[in-house]
C-alpha positions as CSV (number, residue, x, y, z in Angstrom):
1,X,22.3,-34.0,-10.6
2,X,24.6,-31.3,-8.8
3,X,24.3,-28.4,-10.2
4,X,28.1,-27.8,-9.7
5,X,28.7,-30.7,-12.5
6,X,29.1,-29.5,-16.3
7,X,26.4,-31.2,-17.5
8,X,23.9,-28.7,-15.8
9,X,26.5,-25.5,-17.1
10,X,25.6,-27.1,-20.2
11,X,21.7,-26.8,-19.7
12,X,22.1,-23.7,-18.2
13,X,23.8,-22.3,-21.5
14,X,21.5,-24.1,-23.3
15,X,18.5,-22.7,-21.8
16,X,19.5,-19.3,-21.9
17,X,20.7,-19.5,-25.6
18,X,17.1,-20.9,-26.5
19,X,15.8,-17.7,-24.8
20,X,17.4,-14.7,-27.0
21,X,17.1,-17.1,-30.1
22,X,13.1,-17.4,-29.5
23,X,13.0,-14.0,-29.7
24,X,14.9,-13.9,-32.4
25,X,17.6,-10.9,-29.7
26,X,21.3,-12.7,-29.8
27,X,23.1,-10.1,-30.8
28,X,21.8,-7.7,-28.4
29,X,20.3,-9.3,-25.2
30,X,22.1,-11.4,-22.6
31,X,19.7,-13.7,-20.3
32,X,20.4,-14.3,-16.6
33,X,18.3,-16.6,-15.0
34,X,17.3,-16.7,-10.9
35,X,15.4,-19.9,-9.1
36,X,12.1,-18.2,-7.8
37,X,9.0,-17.0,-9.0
38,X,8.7,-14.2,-11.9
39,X,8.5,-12.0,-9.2
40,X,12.5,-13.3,-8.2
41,X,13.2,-12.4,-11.8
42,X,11.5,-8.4,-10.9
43,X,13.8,-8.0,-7.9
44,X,16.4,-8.8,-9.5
45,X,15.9,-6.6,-12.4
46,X,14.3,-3.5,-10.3
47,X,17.2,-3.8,-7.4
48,X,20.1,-3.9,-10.0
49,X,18.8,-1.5,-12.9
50,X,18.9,2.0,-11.1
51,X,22.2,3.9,-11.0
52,X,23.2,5.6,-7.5
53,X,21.8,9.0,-7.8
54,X,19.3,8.8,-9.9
55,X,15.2,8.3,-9.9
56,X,12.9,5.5,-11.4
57,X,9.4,6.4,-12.9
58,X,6.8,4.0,-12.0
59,X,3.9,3.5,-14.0
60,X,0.7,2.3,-11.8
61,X,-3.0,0.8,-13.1
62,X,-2.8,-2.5,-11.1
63,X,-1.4,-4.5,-8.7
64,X,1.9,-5.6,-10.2
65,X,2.8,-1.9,-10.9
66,X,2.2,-1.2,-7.6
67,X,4.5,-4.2,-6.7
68,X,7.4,-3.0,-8.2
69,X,6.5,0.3,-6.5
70,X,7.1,-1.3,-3.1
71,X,10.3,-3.1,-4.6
72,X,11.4,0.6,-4.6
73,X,10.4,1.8,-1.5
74,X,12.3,-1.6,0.1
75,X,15.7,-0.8,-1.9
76,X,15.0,3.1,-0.9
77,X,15.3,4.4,-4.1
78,X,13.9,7.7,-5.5
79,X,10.7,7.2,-7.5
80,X,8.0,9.2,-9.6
81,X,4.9,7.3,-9.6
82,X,2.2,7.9,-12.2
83,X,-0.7,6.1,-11.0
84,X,-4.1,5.5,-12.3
85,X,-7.0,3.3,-12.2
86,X,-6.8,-0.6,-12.4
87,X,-7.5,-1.1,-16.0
88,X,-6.9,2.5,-17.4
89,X,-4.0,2.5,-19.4
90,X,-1.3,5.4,-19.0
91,X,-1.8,9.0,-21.1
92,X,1.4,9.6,-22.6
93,X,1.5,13.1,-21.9
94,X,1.8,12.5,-18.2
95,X,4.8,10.0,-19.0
96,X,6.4,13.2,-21.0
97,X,5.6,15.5,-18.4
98,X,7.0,13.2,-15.5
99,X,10.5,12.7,-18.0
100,X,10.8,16.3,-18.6
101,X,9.9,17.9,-15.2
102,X,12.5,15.2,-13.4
103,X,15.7,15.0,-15.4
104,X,17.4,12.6,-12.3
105,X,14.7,9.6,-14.0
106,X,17.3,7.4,-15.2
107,X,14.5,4.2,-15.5
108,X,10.9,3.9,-16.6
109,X,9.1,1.0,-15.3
110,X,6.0,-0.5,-16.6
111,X,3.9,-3.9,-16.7
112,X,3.2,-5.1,-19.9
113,X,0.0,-7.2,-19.1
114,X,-1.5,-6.8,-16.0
115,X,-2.9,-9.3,-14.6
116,X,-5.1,-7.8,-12.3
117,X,-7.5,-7.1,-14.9
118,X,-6.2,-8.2,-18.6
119,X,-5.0,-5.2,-19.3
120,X,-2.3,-4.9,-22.0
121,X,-0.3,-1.8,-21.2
122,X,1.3,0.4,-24.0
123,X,4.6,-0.3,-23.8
124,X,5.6,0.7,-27.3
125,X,5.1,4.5,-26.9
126,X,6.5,4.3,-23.3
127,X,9.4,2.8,-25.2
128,X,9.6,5.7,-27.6
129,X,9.6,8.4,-25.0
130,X,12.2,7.0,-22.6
131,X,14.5,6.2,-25.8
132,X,13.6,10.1,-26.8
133,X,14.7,10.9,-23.6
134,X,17.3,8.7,-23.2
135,X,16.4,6.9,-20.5
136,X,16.2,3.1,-19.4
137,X,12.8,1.0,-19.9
138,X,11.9,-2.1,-17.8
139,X,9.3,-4.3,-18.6
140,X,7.4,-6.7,-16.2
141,X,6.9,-9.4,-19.4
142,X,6.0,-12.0,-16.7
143,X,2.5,-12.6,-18.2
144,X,3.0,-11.3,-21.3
145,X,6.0,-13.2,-23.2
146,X,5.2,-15.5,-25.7
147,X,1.8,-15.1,-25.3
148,X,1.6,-11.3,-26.6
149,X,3.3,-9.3,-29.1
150,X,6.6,-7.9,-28.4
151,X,8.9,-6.4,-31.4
152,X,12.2,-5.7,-29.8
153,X,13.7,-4.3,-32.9
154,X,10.8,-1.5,-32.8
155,X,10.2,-1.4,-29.4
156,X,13.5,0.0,-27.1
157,X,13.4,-2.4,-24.0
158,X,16.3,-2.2,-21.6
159,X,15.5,-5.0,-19.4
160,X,12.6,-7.5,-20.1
161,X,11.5,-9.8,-16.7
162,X,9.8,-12.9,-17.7
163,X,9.2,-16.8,-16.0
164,X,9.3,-19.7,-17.0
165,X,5.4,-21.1,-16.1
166,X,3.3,-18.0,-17.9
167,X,3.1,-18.4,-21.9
168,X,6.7,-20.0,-21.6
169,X,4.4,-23.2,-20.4
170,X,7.2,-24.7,-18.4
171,X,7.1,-24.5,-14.8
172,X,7.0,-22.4,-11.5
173,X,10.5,-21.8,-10.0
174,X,12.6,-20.7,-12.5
175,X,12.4,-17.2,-13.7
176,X,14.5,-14.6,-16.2
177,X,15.6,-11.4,-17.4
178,X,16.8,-10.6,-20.5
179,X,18.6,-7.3,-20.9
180,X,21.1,-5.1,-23.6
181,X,24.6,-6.5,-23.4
182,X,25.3,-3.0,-24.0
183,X,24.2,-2.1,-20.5
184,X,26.5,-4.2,-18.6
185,X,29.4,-2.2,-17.8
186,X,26.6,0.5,-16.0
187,X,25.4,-2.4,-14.1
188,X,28.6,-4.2,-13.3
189,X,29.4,-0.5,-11.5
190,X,26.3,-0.4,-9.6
191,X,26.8,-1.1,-5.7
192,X,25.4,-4.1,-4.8
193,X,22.0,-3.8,-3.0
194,X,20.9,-7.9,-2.7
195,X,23.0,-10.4,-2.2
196,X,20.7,-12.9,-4.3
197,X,19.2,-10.7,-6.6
198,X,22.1,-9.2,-8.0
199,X,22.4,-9.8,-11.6
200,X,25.6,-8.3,-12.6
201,X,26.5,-11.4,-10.2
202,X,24.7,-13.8,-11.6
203,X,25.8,-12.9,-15.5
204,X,29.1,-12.8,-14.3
205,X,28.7,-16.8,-12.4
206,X,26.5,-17.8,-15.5
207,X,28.7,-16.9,-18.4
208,X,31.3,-18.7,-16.8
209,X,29.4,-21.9,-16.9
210,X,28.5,-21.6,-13.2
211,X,26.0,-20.9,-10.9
212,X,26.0,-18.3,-7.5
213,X,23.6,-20.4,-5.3
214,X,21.6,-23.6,-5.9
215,X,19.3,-23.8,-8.7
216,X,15.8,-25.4,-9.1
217,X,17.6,-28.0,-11.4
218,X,14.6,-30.0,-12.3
219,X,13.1,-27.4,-13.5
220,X,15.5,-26.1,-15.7
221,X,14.8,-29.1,-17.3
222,X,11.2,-28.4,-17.8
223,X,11.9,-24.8,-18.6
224,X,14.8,-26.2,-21.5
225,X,12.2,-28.6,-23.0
226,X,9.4,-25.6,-23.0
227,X,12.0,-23.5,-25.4
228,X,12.3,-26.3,-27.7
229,X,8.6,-26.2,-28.2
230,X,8.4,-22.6,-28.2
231,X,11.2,-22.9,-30.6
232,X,9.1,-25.2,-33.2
233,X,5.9,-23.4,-32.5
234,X,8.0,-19.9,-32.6
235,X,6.8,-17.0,-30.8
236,X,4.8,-15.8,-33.4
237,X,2.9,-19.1,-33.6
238,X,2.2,-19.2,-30.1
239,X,1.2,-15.6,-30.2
240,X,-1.7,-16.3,-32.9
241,X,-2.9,-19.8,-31.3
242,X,-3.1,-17.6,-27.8
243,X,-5.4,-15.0,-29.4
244,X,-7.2,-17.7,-31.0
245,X,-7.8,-19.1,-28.0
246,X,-9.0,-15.8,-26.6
247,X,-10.6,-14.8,-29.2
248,X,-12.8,-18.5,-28.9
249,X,-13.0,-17.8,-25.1
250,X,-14.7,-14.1,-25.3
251,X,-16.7,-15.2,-28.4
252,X,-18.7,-17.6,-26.0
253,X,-18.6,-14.7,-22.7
254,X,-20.6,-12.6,-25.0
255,X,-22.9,-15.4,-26.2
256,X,-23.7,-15.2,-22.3
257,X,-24.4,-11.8,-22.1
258,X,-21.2,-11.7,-19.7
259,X,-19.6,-7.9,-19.3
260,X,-16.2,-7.6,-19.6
261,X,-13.8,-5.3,-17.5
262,X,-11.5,-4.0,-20.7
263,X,-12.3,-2.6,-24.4
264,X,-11.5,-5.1,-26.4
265,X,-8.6,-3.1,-28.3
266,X,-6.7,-3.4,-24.3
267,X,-7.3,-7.0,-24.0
268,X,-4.1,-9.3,-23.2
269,X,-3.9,-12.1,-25.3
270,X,-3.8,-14.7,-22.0
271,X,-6.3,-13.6,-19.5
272,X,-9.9,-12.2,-19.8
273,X,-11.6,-10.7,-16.5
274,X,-15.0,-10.7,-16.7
275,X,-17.6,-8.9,-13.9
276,X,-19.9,-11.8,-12.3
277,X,-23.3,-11.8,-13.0
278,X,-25.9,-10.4,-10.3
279,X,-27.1,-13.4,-7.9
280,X,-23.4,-15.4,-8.8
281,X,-20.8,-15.4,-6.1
282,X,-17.6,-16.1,-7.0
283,X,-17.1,-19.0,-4.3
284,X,-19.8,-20.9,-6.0
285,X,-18.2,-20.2,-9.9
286,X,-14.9,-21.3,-8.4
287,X,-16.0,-24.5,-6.9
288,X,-18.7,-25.6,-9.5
289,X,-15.6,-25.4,-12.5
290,X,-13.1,-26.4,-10.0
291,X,-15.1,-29.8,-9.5
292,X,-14.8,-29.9,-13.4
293,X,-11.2,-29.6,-13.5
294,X,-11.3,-25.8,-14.3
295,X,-9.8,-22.9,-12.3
296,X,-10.5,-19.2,-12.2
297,X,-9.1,-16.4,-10.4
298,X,-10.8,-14.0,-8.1
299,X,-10.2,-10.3,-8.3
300,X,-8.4,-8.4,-6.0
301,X,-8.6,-5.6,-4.5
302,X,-11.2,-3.4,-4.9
303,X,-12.7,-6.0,-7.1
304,X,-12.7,-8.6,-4.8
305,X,-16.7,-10.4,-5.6
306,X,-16.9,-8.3,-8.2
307,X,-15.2,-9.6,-10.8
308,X,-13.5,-13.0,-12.1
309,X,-10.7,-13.9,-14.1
310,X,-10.2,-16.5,-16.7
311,X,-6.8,-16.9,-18.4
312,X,-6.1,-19.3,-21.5
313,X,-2.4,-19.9,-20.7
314,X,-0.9,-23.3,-21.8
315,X,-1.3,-26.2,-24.1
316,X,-5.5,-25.4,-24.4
317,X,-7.2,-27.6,-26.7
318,X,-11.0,-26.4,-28.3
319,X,-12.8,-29.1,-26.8
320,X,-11.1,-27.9,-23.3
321,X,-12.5,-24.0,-23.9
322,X,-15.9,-25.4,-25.1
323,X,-16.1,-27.6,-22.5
324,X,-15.3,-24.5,-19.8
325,X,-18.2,-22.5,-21.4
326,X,-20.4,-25.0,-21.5
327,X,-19.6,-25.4,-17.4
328,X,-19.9,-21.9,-16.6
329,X,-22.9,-21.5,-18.9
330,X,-24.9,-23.3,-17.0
331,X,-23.6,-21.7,-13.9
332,X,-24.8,-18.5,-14.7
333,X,-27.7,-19.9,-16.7
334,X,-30.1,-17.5,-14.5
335,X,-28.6,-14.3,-16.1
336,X,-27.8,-15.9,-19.6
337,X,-29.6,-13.5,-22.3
């Protein structure tokens, strides 16, 4: 199809209605999608966001925060960074601090989950204090959406960044961001700083039923048929089935005597990251569940052989979690207690 022809306008406005009504934000939130990864979706969202003039406030704890760090540092902008240790979640105080002692902050950006070691971040005090101090809040929901709780009627979020292959459970090469309609004539002033990423562009080409460069249509597709399910499961239904699933997952890690890298009141919903036992290497825990149809993640960083990371993403069955424990049980039957 040529995605110049109606009929893709049509899923184009059709995917991006099923995305504010899943969430249940219409009246509120606009979507704008981008072809790329969720990290096209971040650009577009951190490069747009920040008026001329003014300062963004990073918050730091893992690799993605640090991403959108360097997103700054290539647009030049000003920045505050509050940075801490991958997997220790922010102190509020030092968000307060950072808001009061530099008025110029006009956005606060955080990860929701971060991937890099489970973590859920709290983004519904960050909210509060950047709506206290009437400031902008960004979210990197690219993990996170669908898959973990997120109230937008109780929690202020300015611009949410999601994709479509995370707990959507389309596919990679589409990606998102949702943000207040109410913000649009700020943005629409900003300078542009990105030709592609810019996303006053983009609402502007979209709302009209058209699109600025060529999409990843057959993904679209994919993404379009992922919001109907989402749509009959609702978010709230896939939200519980993903923290059964975790909760069925990290019942069997401790059954190993496995050690987990976050509390269990900071665990995401999707991924659980898990320290390797003494005498395992990751490369042979990779390849003996990879042969089995499984894959893991190593960690990064400076947990690179020291941890592992297993996410429960997707349309999981039981019999497919029981049948990756029972795989890496007997992988790491030599430290099983």
């Amino acid at each position: 199809m040529c995605h110049r022809e109606v009929e893709f306008a049509g899923l184009m406005a059709s995917i991006r209605q099923k995305l504010l009504k899943a969430f249940d934000i219409e009246d509120a939130y606009s979507a704008v999608l981008i072809s790329g990864s969720g990290t096209a979706a971040l650009e577009m969202g951190v490069s747009s966001c920040l008026s001329p003039g003014k300062s963004i406030l990073i918050i730091e704890n893992g690799v993605y925060g640090e991403r959108i760090s360097q997103m700054a540092d290539v647009y030049r902008f000003q920045k505050h960074v509050l940075t801490y240790g991958w997997g220790e979640p922010p102190c509020m105080e030092d968000v307060e601090n950072a808001l009061k002692k530099y008025p110029d902050i006009e956005v606060v950006a955080l990860v929701h989950h971060e991937t890099t070691t489970g973590l859920l971040n709290p983004i519904e005090p960050v909210g509060e204090l950047t709506q206290q101090y009437g400031k902008k809040f960004l979210v990197d929901c690219i993990s996170s959406l669908a898959g973990d709780a997120l109230d937008f009627t109780t929690c202020p979020v300015d611009f949410v960044i999601g994709t479509a292959n995370k707990c959507i459970q389309g596919l990679p090469g589409v990606a998102f961001v949702l943000f207040h309609k109410k913000d649009l004539c700020r943005l629409k002033g900003i300078p542009a700083r990105s030709l592609y990423f810019n996303l006053a562009k983009h609402h502007g080409a979209q709302e009209a039923g058209d699109t600025l460069f060529t999409p990843a249509i057959q993904i679209h597709y994919a993404l379009d048929e992922a919001l109907d399910e989402l749509l009959d499961e609702t978010v709230a239904g896939r939200v519980r089935r993903y923290r059964q699933a975790a909760d069925l997952f990290r019942k069997g890690f401790s059954e190993m005597g496995l050690e987990f890298l976050i509390p269990e009141e900071a665990r995401s919903n999707g991924l659980t990251a898990l320290r390797l036992p003494d005498g395992v290497t990751y490369s042979e825990l990779h390849g003996q569940l990879k042969k089995n149809g499984f894959i893991i993640y190593a960690g990064q960083g400076n947990f690179l052989n020291k941890i592992f990371r297993i996410a429960n993403m997707g349309d999981l069955k039981t019999e497919d979690i029981k049948t990756c424990l029972r795989i890496l049980k007997e992988c790491c039957s030599a430290t099983i207690k």
